[in-house]
N, C-alpha and C positions, 0 to 999 in steps of 0.2 A: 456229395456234390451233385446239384442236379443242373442241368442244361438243358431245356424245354424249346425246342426249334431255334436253335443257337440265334441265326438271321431270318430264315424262312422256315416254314413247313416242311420236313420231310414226309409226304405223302406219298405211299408205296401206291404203283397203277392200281387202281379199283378192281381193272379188266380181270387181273390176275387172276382171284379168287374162283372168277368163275370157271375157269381152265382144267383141264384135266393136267393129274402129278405125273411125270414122265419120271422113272428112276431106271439109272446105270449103274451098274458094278460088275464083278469078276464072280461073285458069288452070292447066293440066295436063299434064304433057308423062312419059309411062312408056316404060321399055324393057323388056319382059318377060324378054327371056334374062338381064338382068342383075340382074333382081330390083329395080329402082330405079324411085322416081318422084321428079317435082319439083314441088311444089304453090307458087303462084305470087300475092298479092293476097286480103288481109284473110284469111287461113289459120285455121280452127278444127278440131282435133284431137278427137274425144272416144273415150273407150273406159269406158264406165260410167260414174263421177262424173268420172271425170279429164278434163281439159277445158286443154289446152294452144292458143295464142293465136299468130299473131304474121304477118309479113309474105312469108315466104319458107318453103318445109318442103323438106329432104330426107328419104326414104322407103327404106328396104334393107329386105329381106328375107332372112332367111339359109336354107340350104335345108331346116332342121327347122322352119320358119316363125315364127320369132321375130323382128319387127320391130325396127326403130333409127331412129330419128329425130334432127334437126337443124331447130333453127328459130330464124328470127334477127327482129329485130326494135328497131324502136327503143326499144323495151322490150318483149320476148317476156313473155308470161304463161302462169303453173302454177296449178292448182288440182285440190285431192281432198279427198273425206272420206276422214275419218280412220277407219279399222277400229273399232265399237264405240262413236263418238262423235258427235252432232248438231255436229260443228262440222269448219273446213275446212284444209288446209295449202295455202299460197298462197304462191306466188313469182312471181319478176322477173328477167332479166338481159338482156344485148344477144342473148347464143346460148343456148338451152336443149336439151342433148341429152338423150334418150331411149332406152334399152335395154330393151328388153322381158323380154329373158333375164332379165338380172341384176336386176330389177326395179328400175332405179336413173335418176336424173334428176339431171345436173349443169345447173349456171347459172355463164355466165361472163360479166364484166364487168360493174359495176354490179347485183352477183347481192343478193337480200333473198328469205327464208324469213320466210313468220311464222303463226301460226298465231289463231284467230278470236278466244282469248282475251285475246290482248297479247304474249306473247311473239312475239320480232322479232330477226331477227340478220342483221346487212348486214355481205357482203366484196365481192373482187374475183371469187373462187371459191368456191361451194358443192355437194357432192355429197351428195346424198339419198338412202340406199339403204331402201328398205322392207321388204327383204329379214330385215334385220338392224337393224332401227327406230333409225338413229343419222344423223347428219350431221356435217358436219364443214366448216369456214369456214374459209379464209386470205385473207388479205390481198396485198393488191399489193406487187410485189417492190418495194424501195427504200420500204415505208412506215415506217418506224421514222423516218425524217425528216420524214412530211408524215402529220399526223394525221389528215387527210381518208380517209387511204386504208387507216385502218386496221382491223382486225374489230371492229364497234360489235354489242353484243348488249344487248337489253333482255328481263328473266327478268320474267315480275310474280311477286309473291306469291301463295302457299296458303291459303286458309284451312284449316289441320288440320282443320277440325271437319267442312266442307260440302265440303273438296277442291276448291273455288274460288279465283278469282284474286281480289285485291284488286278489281281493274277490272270487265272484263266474264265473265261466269259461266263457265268452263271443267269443264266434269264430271271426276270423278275417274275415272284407269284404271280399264280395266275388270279383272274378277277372272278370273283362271284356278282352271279349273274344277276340284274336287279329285282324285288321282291315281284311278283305277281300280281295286278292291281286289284283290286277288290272286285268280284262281278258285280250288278244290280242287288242295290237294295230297296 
């Protein structure tokens, strides 16, 4: 099943990227030549607003210095603002990894996206690219028999008029800005 900006865009802050990775734990263990760390007990991630959670962290570095990450937990946590908007995209899974490059964050096991207004979307697997503001949800193999384990999505409602949710207030997209007019020809 895919879900490609359910109602809006989820577009992670741009700012982020350019931020220096801040990591916390209990414990530390690097190998320089390999470009690898292993961060070890109550693990907090941040690099701008983005702010990843969890009990265990793998750490690479690739040699043009784009980071990758792995963190596992018995429920890992995600959280960003959103480009343009006072409110946050928030997830959940058992492993949540991390590309710096691709600007992309998958959640596996037990994975839930949702964002601060009420939209929510639970599978087994979700990949979040911000690159390309879409995600995309499936389910566990052999779920067509067992409905627990199938992609549950919750969209709330718009209001047209204020570009809100039913629920809790959700801003409307933001506007791109109009084209640039031609200089002299």
């Amino acid at each position: 099943a895919l879900i490609a900006g359910a109602n809006t865009p989820a577009r992670a802050e741009r700012a982020d990227r350019d931020k220096p990775v801040n990591i916390e734990s209990n414990r530390m263990e690097a190998d320089d030549v390999k470009k690898t760390s292993v961060f070890e007990g109550r693990v907090v991630l941040t690099q701008g607003t983005m702010v990843i959670r969890g009990d265990r962290l793998n750490v690479k570095q690739d040699d043009r210095g784009f980071q990758y990450g792995a963190v596992i937990g018995n429920l890992a946590t995600f959280r960003q603002k959103r480009e343009g908007f006072e409110e946050y995209i928030e997830g959940e899974a058992e492993r949540i990894e991390y590309d710096g490059r691709a600007e992309r964050v998958e959640f596996f096991n037990r994975a839930r996206l949702r964002r601060d207004c009420g939209d929510d979307v639970v599978g087994n697997y979700i990949s979040y690219d911000a690159k390309t503001e879409r995600f995309s949800v499936q389910s566990a193999k052999g779920a067509a028999a067992d409905p627990n384990e199938r992609v549950r999505a919750i969209i709330m409602p718009k209001n047209p008029q204020q570009g809100q949710s039913a629920g809790k207030p959700c801003p409307p997209p933001p506007t791109k800005p109009a084209a640039a007019a031609a200089g002299p020809r």
